[in-house]
N, C-alpha and C positions, 0 to 999 in steps of 0.2 A: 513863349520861347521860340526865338528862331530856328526854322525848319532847313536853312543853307548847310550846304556839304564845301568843306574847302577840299580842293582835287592837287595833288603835284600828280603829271604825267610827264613820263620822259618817251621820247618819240627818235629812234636809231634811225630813221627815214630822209637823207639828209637833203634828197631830189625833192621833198617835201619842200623845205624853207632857203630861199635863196642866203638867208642869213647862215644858218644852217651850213652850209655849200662854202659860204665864207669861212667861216671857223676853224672849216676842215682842209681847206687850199689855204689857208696863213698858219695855221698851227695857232691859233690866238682863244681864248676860252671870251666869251661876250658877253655880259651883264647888265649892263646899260643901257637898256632900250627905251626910247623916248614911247609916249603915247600915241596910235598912228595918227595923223592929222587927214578930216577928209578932203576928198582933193574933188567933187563930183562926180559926172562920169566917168570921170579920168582914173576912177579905183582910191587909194591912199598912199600915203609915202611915211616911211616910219625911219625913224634915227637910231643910230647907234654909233656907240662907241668901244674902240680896241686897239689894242698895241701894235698896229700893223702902221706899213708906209707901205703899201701896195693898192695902183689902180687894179682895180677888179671890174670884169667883164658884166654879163649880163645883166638880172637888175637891179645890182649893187653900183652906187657911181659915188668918185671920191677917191682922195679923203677932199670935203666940203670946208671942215674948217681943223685948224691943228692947236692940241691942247698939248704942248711939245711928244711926249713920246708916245701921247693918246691922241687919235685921229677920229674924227665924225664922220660916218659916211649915213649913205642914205639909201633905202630899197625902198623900189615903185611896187607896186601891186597893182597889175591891170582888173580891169572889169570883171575878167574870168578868174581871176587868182583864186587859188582856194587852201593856200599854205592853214598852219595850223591856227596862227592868230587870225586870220580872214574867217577861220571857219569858227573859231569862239565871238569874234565880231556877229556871227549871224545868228546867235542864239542871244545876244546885250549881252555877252559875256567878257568885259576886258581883263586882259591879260597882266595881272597882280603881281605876278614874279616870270622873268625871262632868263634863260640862260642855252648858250650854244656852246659847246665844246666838242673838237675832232669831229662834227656832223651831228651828234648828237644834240635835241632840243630837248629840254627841263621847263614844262609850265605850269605854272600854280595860279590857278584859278578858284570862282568862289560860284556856284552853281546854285539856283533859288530850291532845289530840292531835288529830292532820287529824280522824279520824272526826266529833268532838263539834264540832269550830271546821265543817266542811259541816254538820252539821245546824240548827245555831247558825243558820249563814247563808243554810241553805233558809228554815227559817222565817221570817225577817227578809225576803226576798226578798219572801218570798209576802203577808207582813201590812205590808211599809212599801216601796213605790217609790221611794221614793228613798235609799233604801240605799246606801253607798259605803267599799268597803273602803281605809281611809286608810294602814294598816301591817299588816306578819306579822313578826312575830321568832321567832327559834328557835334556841338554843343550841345552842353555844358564841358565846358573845358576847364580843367582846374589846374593851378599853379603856373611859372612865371611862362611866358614863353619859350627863355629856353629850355623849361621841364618838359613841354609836352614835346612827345618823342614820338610819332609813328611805328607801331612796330609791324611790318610786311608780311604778310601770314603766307602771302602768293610765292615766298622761296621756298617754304616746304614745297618739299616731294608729298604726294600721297601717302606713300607709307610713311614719313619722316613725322606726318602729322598725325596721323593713324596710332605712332607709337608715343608721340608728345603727351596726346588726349587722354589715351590708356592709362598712361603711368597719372597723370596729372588726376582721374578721378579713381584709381584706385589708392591713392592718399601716397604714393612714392614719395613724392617733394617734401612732404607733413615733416613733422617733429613732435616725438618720434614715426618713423614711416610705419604706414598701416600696412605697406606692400614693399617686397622688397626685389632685388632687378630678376632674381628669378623666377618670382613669380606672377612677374609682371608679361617677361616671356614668354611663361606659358599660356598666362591669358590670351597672345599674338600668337600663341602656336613659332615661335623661333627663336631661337639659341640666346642665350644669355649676353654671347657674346654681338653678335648680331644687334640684340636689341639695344646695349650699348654704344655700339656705332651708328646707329639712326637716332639715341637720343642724341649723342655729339654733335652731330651735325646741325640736327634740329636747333639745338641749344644755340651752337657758335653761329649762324645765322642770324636769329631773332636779338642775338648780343652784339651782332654789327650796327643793326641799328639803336640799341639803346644807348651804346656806348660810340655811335656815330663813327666805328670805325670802316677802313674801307675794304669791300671783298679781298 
């Protein structure tokens, strides 16, 4: 059984990726990202495509070629680059899903296991603050693709999981419940009502993503 972790990371960093920098000075969300080609010393140059008619400055150049209201342009990457694709380039890690929207980058990656997917994420850590791990998959995956649903345990709050947990193993959720909300409170030491408003939360959180809707 293969030991690969699949990773989405979204990265609010936008000084990070000149692509990035792009998205967020045209208002244009970007999906389209060709594979980067190597170019030798000279670094790599990577394509994309977005609904912009704007020359852009640094090192974005274009638009290259015109797909009428879809435009190609193209970023250099020098020697020293070290954007978020250059730095999954330096672990053989190629970049499997791409997306930039308002400066924001979304990358979905497939990492050969824990060891490589933590290194992966030191260094992201240490070169972009605002770094945020959006999914881990890890086989045995079952049902179709669009069944499997990442659900983000990292929006709880500490307490919000603290009271999730509680109620979940003293049988709350069950049928019929083996515990009920006040005495599930009390097990938390806090107010019935309280513990109602942290499991709400908790709940409609983890049900953004099952039901893929948006904060």
């Amino acid at each position: 059984m293969s030991s690969g972790i699949r990773a989405t990371v979204k990265i609010d960093t936008p000084e990070a990726c000149p692509i990035a920098r792009f998205s967020r000075e045209t208002g244009t969300t970007i999906e389209q990202v060709s594979t980067s080609v190597n170019c030798g010393t000279k670094g790599s140059t990577t394509e994309f495509l977005a609904e912009a008619d704007a020359e852009f400055g640094d090192a974005v150049t274009g638009p290259v070629f015109s797909y009428g209201t879809t435009n190609l342009y193209r970023c250099s990457h020098g020697e020293e680059s070290r954007c978020p694709c250059e730095c999954l380039g330096a672990y053989d890690c190629p970049v499997h899903r791409y997306r930039a929207s308002d400066g924001d980058v979304t990358l979905v990656f497939h990492a050969d296991g824990f060891d490589q997917l933590q290194a992966i994420m030191d260094e992201f850590r240490e070169r972009y603050p605002g770094v945020d791990v959006r999914s881990l998959l890890q086989p045995p995956l079952s049902g179709t693709p669009e069944e499997r649903v990442f659900v983000n345990r990292g929006k709880l709050t500490d307490r919000q999981y603290e009271v999730l947990e509680t109620a979940y193993e003293m049988g709350y959720f069950e049928r019929p419940k083996r515990a009920n909300a006040t005495e599930v409170a009390e097990a938390l030491g806090i107010t019935q009502s309280t513990f109602t408003e942290h499991l709400g939360a908790a709940q409609r959180k983890l049900l953004e993503d099952v039901l893929e809707a948006d904060a």
